[in-house]
N, C-alpha and C positions, 0 to 999 in steps of 0.2 A: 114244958115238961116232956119228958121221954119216956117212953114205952122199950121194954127190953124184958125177954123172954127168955126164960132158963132152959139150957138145951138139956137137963137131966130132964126135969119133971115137967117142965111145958106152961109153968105158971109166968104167968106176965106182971109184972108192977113198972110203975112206974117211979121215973127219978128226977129228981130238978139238973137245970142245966150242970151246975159243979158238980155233982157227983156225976153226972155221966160225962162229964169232962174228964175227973178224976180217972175213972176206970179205962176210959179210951186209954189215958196216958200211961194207966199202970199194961195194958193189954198190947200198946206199940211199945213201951219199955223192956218187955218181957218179950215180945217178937222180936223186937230187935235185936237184943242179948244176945238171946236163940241164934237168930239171922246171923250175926254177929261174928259169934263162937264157932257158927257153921263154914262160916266164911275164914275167919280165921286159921281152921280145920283144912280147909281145902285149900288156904292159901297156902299154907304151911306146908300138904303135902306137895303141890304145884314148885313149893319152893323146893323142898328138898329133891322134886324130879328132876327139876331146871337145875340148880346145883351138883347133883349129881351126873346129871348131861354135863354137863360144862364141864366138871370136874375130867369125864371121858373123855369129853375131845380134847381138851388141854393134853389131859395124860398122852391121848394119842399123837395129836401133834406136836408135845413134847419129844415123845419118844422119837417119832419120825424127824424131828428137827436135830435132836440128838443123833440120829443113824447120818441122816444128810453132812450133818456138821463132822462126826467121825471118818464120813468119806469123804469130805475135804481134806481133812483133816490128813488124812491117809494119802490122799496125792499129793499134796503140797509137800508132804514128808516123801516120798514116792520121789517128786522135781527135786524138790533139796537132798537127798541121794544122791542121784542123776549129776545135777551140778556138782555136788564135791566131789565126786569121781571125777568127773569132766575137770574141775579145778587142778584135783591133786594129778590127773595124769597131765595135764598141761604144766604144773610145778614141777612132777617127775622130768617131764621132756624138758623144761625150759634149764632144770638142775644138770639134767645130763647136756644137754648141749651146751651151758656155759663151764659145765667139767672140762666136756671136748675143749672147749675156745681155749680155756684157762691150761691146757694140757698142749692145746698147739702153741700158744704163748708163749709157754714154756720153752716149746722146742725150737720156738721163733728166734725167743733169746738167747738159747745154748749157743743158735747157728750165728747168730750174731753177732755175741762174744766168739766164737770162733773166726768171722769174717774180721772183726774187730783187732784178734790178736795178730789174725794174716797178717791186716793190711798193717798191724804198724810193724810185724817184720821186712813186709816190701816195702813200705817208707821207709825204715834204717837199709834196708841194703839198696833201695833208690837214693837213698842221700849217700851212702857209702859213693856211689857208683857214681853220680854225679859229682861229688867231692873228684874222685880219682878221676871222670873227664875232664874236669874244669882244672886241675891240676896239670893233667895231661895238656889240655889246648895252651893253659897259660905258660907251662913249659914251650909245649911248638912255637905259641907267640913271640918270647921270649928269643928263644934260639932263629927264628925267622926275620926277627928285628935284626938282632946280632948278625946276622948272614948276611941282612940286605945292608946293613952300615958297613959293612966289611965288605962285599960285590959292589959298593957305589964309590967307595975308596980307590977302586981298581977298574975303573969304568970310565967312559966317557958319557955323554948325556945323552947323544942319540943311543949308546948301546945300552943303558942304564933301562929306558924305557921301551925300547923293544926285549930285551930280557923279562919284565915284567909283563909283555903280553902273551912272548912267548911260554912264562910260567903258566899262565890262565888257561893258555891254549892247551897248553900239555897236559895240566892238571883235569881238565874237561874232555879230555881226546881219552882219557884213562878208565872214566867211566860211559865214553860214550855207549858203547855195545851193550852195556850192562844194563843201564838205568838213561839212558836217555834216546832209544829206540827210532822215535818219529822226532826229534828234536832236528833243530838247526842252528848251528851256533858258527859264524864265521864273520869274515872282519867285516867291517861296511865302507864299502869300495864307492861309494854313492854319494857326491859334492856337486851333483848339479842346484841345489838347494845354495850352497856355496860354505856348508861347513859338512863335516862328518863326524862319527862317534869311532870306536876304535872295533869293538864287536857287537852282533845283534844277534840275540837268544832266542829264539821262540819256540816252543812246544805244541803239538795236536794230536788229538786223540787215531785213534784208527778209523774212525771214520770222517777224520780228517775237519776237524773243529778245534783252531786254535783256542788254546784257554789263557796262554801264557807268553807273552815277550819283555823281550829286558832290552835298554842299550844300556851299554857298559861304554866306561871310560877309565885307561887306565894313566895312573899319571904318579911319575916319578921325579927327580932331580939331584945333582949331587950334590953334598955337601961344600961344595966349593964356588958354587953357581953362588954370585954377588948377590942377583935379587931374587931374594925368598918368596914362592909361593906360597899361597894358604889353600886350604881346601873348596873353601866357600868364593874363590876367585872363578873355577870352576862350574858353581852349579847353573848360572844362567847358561850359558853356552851347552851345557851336557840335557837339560830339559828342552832347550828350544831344537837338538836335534833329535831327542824322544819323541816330539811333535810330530816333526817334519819327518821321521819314519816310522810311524802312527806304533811306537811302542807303551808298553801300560805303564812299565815300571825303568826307571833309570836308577842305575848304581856306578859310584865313584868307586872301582879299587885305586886304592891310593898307598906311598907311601910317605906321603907330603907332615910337616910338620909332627916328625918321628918322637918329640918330647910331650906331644897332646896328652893327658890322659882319657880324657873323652873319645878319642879316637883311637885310642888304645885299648880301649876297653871292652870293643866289640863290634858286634852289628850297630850303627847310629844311625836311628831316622832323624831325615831332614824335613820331613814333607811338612814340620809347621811354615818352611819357606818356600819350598818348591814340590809341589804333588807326587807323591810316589817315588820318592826318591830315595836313595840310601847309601854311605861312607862303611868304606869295609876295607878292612888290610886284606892281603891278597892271602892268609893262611882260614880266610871266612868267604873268599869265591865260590866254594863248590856249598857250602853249608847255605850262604844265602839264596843259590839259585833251586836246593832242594826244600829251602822252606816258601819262598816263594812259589815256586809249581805247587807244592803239596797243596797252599793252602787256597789254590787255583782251580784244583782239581774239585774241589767242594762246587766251583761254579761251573760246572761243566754242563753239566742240564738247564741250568738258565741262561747260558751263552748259545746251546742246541738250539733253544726258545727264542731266543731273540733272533740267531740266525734266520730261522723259521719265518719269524713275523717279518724278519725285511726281503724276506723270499716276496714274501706275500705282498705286502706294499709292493717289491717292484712290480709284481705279476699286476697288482689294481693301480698301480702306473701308466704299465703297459696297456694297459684295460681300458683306463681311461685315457690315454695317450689314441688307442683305437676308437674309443667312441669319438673323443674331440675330432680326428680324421673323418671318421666316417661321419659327424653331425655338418663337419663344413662341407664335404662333398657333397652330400646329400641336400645341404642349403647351396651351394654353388649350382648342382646338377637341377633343382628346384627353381633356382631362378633364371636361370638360362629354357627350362624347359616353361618356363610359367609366360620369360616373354615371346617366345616362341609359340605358345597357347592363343596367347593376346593377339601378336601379329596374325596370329591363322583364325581367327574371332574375327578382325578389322580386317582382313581379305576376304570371309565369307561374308561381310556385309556390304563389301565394296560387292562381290559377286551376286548376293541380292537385288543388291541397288542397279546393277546391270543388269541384270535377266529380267528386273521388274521394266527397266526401260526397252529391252527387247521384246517382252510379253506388249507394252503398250502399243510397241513398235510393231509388231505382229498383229494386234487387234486392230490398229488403225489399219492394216496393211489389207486385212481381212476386209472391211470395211470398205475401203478403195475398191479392192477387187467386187465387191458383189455388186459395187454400184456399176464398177464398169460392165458384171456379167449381166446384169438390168437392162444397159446399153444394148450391151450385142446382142441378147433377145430383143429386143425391141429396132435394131437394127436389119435393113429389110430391103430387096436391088431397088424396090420404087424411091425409096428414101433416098439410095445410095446416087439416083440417076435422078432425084429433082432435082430440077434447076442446073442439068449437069446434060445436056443431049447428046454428048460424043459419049456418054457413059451408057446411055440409053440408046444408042445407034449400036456400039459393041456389043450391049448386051443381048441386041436384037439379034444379031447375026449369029454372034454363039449358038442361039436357042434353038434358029433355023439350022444351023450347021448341025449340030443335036437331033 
């Protein structure tokens, strides 16, 4: 049983355990509520403070997240500005300078159809012009064949072929003063070899460096002459004296085999059979000796050059031509001085070997003498007159005489 006291009127009764079971439950039910509701109340407001905090910082760091993002926002548009400028004045520039390109182009091609139309005016009036030389030479050719069939008809054979050298000579004497200044051009007088060429050419600069020689050989015959030359009968004999007169280039003028076409037809090189060689009518003498120099004159600094280097070799010829001199003298002069050395070595030791036996011969000498000076001290008149009384009767009397 329980006891429980009414807090109005102060009366006590008593109640069995369930009923004050009962009432405890209804009295924490109705706390609780209360508790409850109060709690609910507070949480509620608690909530809606925390919510609305939350609600502010969000707004504020939205906001702020918003300003930040807008001032990105604003440079990055700010760069990308920047760049398109930078873009478009680099389009601008890159536009105007392929204007310009495209504009000099232009003017590149005007001037080029212009150079275009020149040059094929100076090609038709270079083919005109060469047309009308090759006309011209074929005509001289032409009238120069005709001449020399007709001068060999009225000739003999020795005068046939001096006539043709005297042509060359003549024809070359015409422009000597003009165009061949430092040149030499005269017969070749020269058969200690035991053949010769007819003329020898050669050209040097002013400072006196061959660039250019020719032997020439001229060779004619008359029409009535039984055995026929050919031109190619000639070429061994005309190279091996270009040889043997240390020339670069050999030329046949020839009027041999006057129905050739081949040899009628110009300048002909031979040199698939014989080096440097060349067949020419004598209206192509002067034309071949000015295309050969001209295209000489192209090597005239690497002929300086070479000249140069065998300067030089001779000089390291010379050089060592002096050292090998001067290494054998020097070994000549070495071994004559060396057994001279030796000789004067084996006499100072022969003269050792003397003076050592002089020196023995002196110490022994020495020796002798101190014994004998031993002696003569020790020598004495009593000694000298023992056993001697006529030496001891002398010496008496002396003393007395004394």
């Amino acid at each position: 049983m329980n006891e429980i006291k009414c807090p109005n009127c102060g009366e006590v009764f008593t109640i069995d355990e369930n009923a004050y079971a009962s009432i405890v439950k209804q009295i924490r039910d109705s706390e609780f509520q209360s508790e409850l509701a109060e709690r609910e109340k507070m949480f509620k407001s608690e909530k809606d403070t925390a919510l609305a905090l939350v609600k502010t910082q969000l707004r504020e760091e939205n906001e702020k997240s918003i300003f930040e993002l807008k001032q990105e926002i604003a440079r990055l548009q700010a760069i990308i500005d920047s760049a398109q400028k930078d873009k478009q004045l680099e389009i601008n520039s890159a536009v105007s300078k392929k204007d310009r390109e495209i504009a000099e182009k232009n003017a590149e091609i005007i001037e080029l159809k212009g150079n275009v139309e020149s040059a094929k005016k100076d090609i038709v009036l270079k083919e005109n012009t060469l047309k009308a030389e090759y006309n011209a030479m074929l005509k001289a050719k032409d009238e120069a064949i005709e001449f020399y069939k007709d001068l060999k008809t009225r000739m003999s054979t020795k005068m046939v072929g001096e006539t043709l050298e005297q042509h060359c000579e003549i024809e070359f004497n015409k422009l000597r003063a003009t165009g061949f200044q430092n040149a030499y051009f005269e017969k070749d007088n020269d058969a200690r070899t035991g053949s010769k060429g007819d003329y020898i050419f050669r050209d040097k600069t002013d400072d006196g460096v061959e660039f250019i020689s020719i032997m020439f050989e001229m060779k004619n015959e008359m029409d009535t002459t039984a055995t026929k030359h050919k031109n190619e009968d000639f070429f061994k004999e005309l190279d091996k004296d270009r040889k043997e007169k240390i020339c670069e280039y050999a030329v046949l003028v020839s009027l041999l085999e006057s129905d050739n076409e081949l040899y009628n037809s110009g300048i002909v090189d031979v040199s698939h059979k014989y080096e440097k060689m060349y067949v020419i009518r004598p209206q192509f003498f002067i034309p071949i000796i000015t295309l050969l120099r001209n295209a000489a004159l192209n090597s005239v600094d690497y002929k300086r050059q070479l000249m140069d280097i065998r300067e030089q070799n001779i000089d390291i010829s010379h050089f060592e031509d002096d050292m090998n001199d001067f290494k054998e003298k020097f070994a000549r002069n070495y071994d004559i001085a060396s057994r001279k050395f030796k000789t004067a070595v084996e006499e100072i030791d022969k003269t050792i070997q003397h003076l050592q036996k002089t020196k023995e011969n002196l110490l022994s000498s020495e020796n002798n003498l101190r014994l004998a000076n031993n002696k003569a001290e020790e020598l004495s008149i009593k000694k000298l007159t023992k056993n001697n009384p006529t030496m001891a009767q002398k010496f008496a009397e002396l003393k007395d005489n004394n």
